[in-house]
C-alpha positions as CSV (number, residue, x, y, z in Angstrom):
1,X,94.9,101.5,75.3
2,X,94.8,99.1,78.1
3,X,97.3,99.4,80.4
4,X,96.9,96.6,82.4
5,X,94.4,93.9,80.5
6,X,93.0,90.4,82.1
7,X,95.9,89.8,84.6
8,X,94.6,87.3,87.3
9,X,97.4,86.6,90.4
10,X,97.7,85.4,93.6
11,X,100.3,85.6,96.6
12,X,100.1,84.2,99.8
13,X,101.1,85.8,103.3
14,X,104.6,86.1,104.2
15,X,105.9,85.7,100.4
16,X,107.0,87.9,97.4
17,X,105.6,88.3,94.2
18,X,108.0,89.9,91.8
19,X,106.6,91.5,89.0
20,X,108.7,91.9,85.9
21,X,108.3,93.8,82.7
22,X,109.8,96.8,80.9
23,X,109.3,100.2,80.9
24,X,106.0,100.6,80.2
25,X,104.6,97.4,80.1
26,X,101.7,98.2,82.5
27,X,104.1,97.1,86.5
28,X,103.5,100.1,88.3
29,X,99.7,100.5,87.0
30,X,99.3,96.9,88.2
31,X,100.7,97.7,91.6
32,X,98.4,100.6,92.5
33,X,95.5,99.1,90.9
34,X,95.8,96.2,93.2
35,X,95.8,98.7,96.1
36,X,93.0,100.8,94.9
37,X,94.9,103.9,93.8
38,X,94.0,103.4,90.5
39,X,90.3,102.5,89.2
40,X,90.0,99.6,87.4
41,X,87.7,96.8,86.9
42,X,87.8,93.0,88.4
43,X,88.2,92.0,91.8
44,X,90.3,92.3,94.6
45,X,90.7,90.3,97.6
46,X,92.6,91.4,100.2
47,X,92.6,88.6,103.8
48,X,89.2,87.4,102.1
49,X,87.3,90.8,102.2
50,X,86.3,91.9,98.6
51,X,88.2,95.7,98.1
52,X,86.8,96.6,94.8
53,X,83.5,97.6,95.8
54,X,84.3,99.7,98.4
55,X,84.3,103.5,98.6
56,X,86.9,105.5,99.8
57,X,86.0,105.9,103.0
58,X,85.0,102.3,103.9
59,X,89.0,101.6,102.2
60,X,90.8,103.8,105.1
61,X,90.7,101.5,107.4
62,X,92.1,98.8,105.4
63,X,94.9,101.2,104.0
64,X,97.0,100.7,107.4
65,X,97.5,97.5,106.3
66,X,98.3,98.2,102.3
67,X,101.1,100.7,101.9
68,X,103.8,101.5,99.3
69,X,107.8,102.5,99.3
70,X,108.0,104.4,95.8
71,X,110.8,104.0,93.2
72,X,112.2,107.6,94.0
73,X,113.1,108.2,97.6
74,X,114.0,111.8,97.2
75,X,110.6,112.7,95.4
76,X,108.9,110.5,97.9
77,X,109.7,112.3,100.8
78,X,108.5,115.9,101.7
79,X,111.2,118.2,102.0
80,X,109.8,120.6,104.5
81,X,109.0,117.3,106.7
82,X,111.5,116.0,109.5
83,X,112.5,111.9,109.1
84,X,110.1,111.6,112.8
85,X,107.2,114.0,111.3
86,X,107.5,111.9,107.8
87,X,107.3,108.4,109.7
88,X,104.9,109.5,112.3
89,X,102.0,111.3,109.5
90,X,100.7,107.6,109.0
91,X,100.3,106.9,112.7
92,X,98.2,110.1,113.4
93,X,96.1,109.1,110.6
94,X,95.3,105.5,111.4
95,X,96.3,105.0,115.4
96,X,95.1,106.9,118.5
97,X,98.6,107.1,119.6
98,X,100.0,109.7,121.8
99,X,102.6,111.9,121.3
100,X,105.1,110.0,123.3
101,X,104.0,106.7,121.9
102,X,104.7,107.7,118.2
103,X,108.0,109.4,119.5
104,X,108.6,105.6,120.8
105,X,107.2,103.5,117.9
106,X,109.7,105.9,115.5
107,X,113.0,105.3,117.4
108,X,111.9,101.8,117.0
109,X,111.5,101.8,113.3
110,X,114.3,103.6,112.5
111,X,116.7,101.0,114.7
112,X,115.0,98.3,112.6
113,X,115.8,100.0,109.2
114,X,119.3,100.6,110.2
115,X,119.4,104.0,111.2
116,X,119.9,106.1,114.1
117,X,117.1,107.4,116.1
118,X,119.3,110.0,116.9
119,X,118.9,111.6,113.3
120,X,115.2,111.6,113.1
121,X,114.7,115.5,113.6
122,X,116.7,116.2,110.7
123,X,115.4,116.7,107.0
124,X,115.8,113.9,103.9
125,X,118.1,116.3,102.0
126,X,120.3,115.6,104.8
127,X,120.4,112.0,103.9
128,X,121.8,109.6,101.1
129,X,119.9,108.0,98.7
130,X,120.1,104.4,100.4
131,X,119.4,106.0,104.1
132,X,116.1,108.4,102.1
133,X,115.4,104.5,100.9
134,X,115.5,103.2,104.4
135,X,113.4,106.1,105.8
136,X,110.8,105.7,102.7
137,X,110.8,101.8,104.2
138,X,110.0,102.8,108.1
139,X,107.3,104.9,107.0
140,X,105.7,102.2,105.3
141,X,106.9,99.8,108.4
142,X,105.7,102.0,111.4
143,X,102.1,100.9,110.6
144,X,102.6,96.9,110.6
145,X,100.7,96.6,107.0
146,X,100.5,93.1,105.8
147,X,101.4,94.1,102.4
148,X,103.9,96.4,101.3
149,X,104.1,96.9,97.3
150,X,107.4,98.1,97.0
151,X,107.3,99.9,93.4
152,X,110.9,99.5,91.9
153,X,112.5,100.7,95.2
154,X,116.2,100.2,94.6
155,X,115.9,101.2,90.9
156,X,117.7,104.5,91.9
157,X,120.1,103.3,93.9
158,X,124.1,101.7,93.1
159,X,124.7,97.9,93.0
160,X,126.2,98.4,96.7
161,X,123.4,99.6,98.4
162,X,121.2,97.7,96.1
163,X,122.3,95.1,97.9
164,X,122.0,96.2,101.7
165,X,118.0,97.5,100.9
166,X,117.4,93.8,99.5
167,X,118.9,92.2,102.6
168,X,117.0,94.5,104.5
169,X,113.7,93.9,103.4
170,X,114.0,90.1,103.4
171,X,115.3,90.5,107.3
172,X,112.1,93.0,107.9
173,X,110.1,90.1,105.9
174,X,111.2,87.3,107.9
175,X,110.7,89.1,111.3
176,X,106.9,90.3,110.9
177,X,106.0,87.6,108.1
178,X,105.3,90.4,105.8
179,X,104.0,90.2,102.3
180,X,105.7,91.7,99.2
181,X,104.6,92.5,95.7
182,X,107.9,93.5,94.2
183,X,107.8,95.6,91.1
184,X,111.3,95.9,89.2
185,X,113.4,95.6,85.7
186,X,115.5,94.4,87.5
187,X,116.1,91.1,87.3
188,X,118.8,90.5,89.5
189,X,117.1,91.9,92.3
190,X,113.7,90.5,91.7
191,X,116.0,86.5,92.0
192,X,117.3,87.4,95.5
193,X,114.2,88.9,96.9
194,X,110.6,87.0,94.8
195,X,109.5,83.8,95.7
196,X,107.4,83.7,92.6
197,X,107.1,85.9,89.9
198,X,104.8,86.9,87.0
199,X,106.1,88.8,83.6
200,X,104.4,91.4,82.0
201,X,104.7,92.9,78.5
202,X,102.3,95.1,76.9
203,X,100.0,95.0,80.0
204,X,99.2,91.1,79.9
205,X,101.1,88.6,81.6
206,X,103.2,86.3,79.4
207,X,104.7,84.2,82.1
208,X,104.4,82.8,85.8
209,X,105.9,80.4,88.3
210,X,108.5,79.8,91.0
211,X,111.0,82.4,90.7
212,X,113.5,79.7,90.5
213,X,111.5,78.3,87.6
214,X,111.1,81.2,85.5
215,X,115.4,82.1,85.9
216,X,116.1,78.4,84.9
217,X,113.6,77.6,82.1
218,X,112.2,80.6,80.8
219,X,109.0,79.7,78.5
220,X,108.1,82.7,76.8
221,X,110.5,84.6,74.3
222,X,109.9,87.5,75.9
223,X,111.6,85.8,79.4
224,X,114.2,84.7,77.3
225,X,114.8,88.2,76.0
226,X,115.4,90.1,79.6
227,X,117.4,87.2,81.1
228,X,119.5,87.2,77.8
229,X,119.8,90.6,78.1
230,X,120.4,91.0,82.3
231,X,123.5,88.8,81.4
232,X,126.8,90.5,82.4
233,X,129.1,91.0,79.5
């Protein structure tokens, strides 16, 4: 089985690639093949430097600017971790910060994602599963990637808060020109967020395009199928 077989894509800086599928059909293997969590084969190009040849070691410094917000933001997030010691781990990693500077740089975060500094020495159990969302987002934000993948991150959340995490990221998208590959079934939330979007079934892509052109004129049966069956009612 080939989970993911001959997909070629593209998106440029500052824009969101939804990519749209099933469960199953081969998203989230995509997603962390492009950012070399998973082996595969082909190439990857990443602001013109070739990724797929490197080794581990030569990829951590190119990792600060790759990261990931995971479907699940309870699983995501250690339990035994405060909010400041979750969104801090990365800095220590990949910055020679100081203490007091990644004290500073996660009260800034946190105000961005809409939550209060204040709360950043508690624990995620503490929190709801939008705000555990939100915290999952800083952590990914506090390093100033380029690209986030964000691997069906409202997926676990109601239509409500759905909502406020999707205005969220296109306001943190705008402000730092951030780019987004946007892995969801959902295709409700993949319209208000992708500027372009590919669908996948069976690990090969079956259709791409403008966002606006796939939801108006849908090629492939397939397309058809999800939009038909996204309709309310």
């Amino acid at each position: 089985l080939r989970a993911v077989d001959g997909i070629s894509l593209s998106v440029q800086q500052g824009k969101t690639l939804g990519i749209v599928g099933e469960s199953g059909s081969g998203k989230s293997t995509l997603g962390q093949a492009i950012l070399r969590l998973l082996d595969s084969q082909g190439g990857i190009r990443f602001q013109g430097q070739a990724l797929d040849g490197l080794t581990q070691k030569q990829l951590r410094p190119w990792r600060k600017q790759m990261q990931v917000v995971f479907q699940d933001p309870f699983g995501s997030l250690s339990p035994r971790m405060s909010v400041a010691q979750i969104i801090s781990e990365g800095l220590e990693v990949h910055s020679q910060s100081t203490a007091r500077q990644c004290e500073a740089q996660v009260i800034q975060v946190l105000q961005e994602v809409g939550l209060d500094p204040a709360s950043r020495h508690r624990y995620p159990h503490e929190f709801s599963g939008g705000q555990r969302q939100r915290i999952a987002i800083a952590r990914a934000l506090v390093l100033k990637p380029a690209l986030i993948l964000l691997d069906e991150p409202t997926s676990a959340l109601d239509r409500t808060v759905q909502k406020q995490v999707v205005a969220l990221l296109r306001h943190l998208q705008e402000k730092h020109g951030l780019t987004y590959l946007f892995i969801s079934h959902d295709l409700a939330v993949v319209r208000a967020l992708a500027h372009d979007m590919i669908v996948i079934k069976d690990g090969k892509v079956v259709e791409q395009g403008p966002s606006h052109e796939v939801f108006e004129a849908p090629q492939h049966p397939y397309t058809q199928e999800l939009l038909a069956a996204a309709q309310p009612g």
